[in-house]
N, C-alpha and C positions, 0 to 999 in steps of 0.2 A: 155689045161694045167690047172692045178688047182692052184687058187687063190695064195696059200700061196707060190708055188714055183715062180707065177708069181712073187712075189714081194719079195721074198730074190734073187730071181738076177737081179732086179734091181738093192736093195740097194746096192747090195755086188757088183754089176757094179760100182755104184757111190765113193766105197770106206766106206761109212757111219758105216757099220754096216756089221759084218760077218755073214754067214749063221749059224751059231751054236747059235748067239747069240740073233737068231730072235725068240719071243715068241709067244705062242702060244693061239689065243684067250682062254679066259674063256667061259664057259657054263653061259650061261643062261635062261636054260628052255625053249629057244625057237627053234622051228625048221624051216627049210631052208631059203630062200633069207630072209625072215621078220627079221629075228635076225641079220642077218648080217646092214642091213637098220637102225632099229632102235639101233645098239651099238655101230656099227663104222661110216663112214665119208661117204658114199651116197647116195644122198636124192633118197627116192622109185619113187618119183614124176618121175624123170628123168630115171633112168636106171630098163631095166626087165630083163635085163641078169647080173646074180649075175658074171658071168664071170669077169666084169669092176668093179666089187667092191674090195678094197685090207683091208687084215687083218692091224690094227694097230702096225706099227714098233716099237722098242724100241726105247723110246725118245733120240734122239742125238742133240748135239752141232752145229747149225745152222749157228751161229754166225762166221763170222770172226773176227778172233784177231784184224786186222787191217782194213783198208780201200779199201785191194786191191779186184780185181774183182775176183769172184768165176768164175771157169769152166761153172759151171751148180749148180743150186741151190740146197740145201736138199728139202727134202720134212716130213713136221712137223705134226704129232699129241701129242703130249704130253711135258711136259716138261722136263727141263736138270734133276731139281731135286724134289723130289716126296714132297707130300703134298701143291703143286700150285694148283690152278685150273684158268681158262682164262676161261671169259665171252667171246662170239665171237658175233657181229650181224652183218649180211647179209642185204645185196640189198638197204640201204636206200641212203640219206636221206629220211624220209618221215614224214606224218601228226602227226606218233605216236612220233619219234624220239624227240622230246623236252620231251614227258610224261617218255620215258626210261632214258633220262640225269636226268630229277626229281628224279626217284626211285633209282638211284643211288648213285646219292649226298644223299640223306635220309640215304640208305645202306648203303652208305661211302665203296662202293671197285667202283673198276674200268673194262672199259668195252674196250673192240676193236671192233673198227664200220669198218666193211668192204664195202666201199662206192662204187655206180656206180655214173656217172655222169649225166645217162638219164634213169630211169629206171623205177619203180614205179612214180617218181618224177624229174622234173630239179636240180642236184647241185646249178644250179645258184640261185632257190630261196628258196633255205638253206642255202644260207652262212654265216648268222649270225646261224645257230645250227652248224656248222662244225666248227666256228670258237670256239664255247662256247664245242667241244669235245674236242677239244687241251687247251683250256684254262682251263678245270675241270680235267686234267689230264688223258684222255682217251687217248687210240691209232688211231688212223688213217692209216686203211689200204687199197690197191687195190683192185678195183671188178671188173676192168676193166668198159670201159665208159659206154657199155650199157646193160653187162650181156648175150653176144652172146657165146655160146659155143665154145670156142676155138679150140676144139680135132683135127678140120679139117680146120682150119683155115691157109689161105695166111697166111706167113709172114709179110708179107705190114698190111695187115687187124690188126695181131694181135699189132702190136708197134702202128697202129693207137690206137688202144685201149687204149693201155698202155701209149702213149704221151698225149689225149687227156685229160685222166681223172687227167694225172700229172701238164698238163698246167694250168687246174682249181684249181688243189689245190693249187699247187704256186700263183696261182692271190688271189685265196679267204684267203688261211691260210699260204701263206710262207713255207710251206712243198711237200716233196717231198718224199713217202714212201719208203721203204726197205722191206715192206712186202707184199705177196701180197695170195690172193685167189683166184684160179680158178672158174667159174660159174659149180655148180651144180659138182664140184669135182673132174671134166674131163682136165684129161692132159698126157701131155709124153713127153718122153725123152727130145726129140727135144725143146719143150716148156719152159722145166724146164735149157736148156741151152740158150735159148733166152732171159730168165727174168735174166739168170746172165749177159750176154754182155747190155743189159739194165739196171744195178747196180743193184739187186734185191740181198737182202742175204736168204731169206729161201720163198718157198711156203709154207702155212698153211691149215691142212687139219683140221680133229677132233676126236675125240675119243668119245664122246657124241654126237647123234643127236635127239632134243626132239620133232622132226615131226609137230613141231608149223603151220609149213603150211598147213598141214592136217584139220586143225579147223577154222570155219569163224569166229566162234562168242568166245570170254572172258568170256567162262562161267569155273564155280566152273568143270563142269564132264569134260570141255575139258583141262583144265589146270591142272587137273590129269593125263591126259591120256598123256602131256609132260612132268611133273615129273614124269609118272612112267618111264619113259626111262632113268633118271637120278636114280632116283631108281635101275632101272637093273643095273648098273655100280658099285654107289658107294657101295652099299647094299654087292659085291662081291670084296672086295679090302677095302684097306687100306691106308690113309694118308699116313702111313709110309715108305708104297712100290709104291704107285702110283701115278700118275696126269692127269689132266686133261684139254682138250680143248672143250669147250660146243657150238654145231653151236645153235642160235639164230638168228631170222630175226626184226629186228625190225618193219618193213613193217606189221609184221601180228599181227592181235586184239590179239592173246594169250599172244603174250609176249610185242607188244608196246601199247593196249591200258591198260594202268593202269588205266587209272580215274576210266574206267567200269569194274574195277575188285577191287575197293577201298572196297566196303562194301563185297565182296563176304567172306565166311568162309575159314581162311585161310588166306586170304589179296590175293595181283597181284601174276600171277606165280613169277617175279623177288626177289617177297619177301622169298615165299618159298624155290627158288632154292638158295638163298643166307643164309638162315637158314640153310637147310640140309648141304649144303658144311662145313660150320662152326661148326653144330653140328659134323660134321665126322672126323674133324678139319683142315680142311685145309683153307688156305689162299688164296684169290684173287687178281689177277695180270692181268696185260697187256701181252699182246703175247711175248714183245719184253724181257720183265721182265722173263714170262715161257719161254723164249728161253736161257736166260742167257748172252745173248747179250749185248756186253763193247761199242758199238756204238749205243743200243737206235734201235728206231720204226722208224727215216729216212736216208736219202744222204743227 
């Protein structure tokens, strides 16, 4: 079944979003799985059958009005309303994540850190940097405890996931998220109605992936080679008509070591990719903020 029909009957299963109203990727010069990898939401690392990959949906309203429990959650790339754009980072805490709260405070916008609890790194001995993302006005969102692929996952297994990595945030930061991220982009039905009886309001996918895992080392040609994928994007749209969600890891040298990208031409990728956003004009937000969301990034 091809891609795009897979995914307007989902959404149009879920209620979100009618089949007429689903759009149609833009071109961008590239051809087959590559282009889908580096413009929408799954990483190439993970998946070789473009089959599992889905086109980016119109942005919809993730948010509940109120408190009560959703059926089954949305599933989010983009924002409610156009000229957002969401920094997203993956898989940390780690060594770099204090260097990524620096360039940010510097930048002055704000980031969503999609946390595991054991992953690159123990949460446990980040709690004073998790404690200083909530304090600098970040998000804090699920990565599940240890970044195990869910797709085929027990039920038991997957709420271990999901309890484990919430017990820490509540000991270490007093929160308890509303948001969450799948490892590596994998999920279904079933899953996405399990993070709602688990209080979860929307899963968050992306619309921009800059392949940052692709690159070991911070240098100048490989922190091109992640903005140009943000290139592919914005370069074809408009603040005016679009938005965006950017995956980021902060675990890897291109986008968390800053220090060793201080003198390069250009400065750190964070700096570029928050120049270009701004020269395109758009504004930077938290997830909870691109979702439109009257209850905020927790429970």
């Amino acid at each position: 079944m091809k891609v795009a029909s897979v995914l307007t009957a989902a959404i149009a299963m879920l209620g979100l979003v009618s089949a007429e109203e689903m759009p149609s990727p833009w071109s961008s010069g590239r051809e087959g799985p590559d282009w889908l990898y580096s413009s929408f939401f799954v990483p190439a690392r993970k998946l070789g059958d473009v089959s599992r990959a889905a086109a980016a949906p119109a942005a919809v309203n993730a948010a509940a009005t109120n408190t009560t429990k959703l059926a089954s959650v949305p599933t989010i790339t983009s924002c409610t309303k156009p000229g957002l754009m969401a920094l997203t980072f993956d898989d940390g805490p780690y060594q770099y994540t204090a260097q990524v709260l620096d360039e940010l405070r510097i930048l002055g916008v704000p980031g969503t850190f999609f946390v595991n609890g054991q992953n690159y790194a123990s949460i446990w001995d980040y709690g004073d940097v998790v404690r200083r993302m909530l304090n600098e006005g970040h998000q804090i969102g699920s990565h599940t405890w240890d970044h195990t692929d869910c797709l085929n996952m027990a039920d038991a297994k997957f709420q271990s996931e999901i309890t484990q990595l919430e017990n820490a945030l509540q000991s270490i930061a007093g929160i308890r998220p509303a948001y969450f991220r799948f490892p590596y982009g994998d999920y279904n039905a079933h899953l996405l109605t399990l993070l709602a009886d688990y209080g979860y309001r929307a899963s968050v996918l992306w619309s921009i992936d800059t392949l940052d895992y692709n690159h070991a080392q911070p240098t100048a040609a490989n922190i091109a080679n992640s903005m140009q994928n943000v290139h592919n994007a914005l370069d074809r749209a408009s603040a005016v008509s679009s938005s965006w969600i950017v995956l980021e890891h902060d675990v890897q040298p291109v986008t968390g070591n800053v220090q060793a990208e201080a003198n390069l031409p250009g400065g750190s990728y964070l700096q570029q990719v928050v120049t270009l956003g701004k020269q395109k004009g758009y504004r930077f937000v938290t997830v909870a903020e691109c979702n439109g969301d009257p209850n905020g990034a927790y429970r």
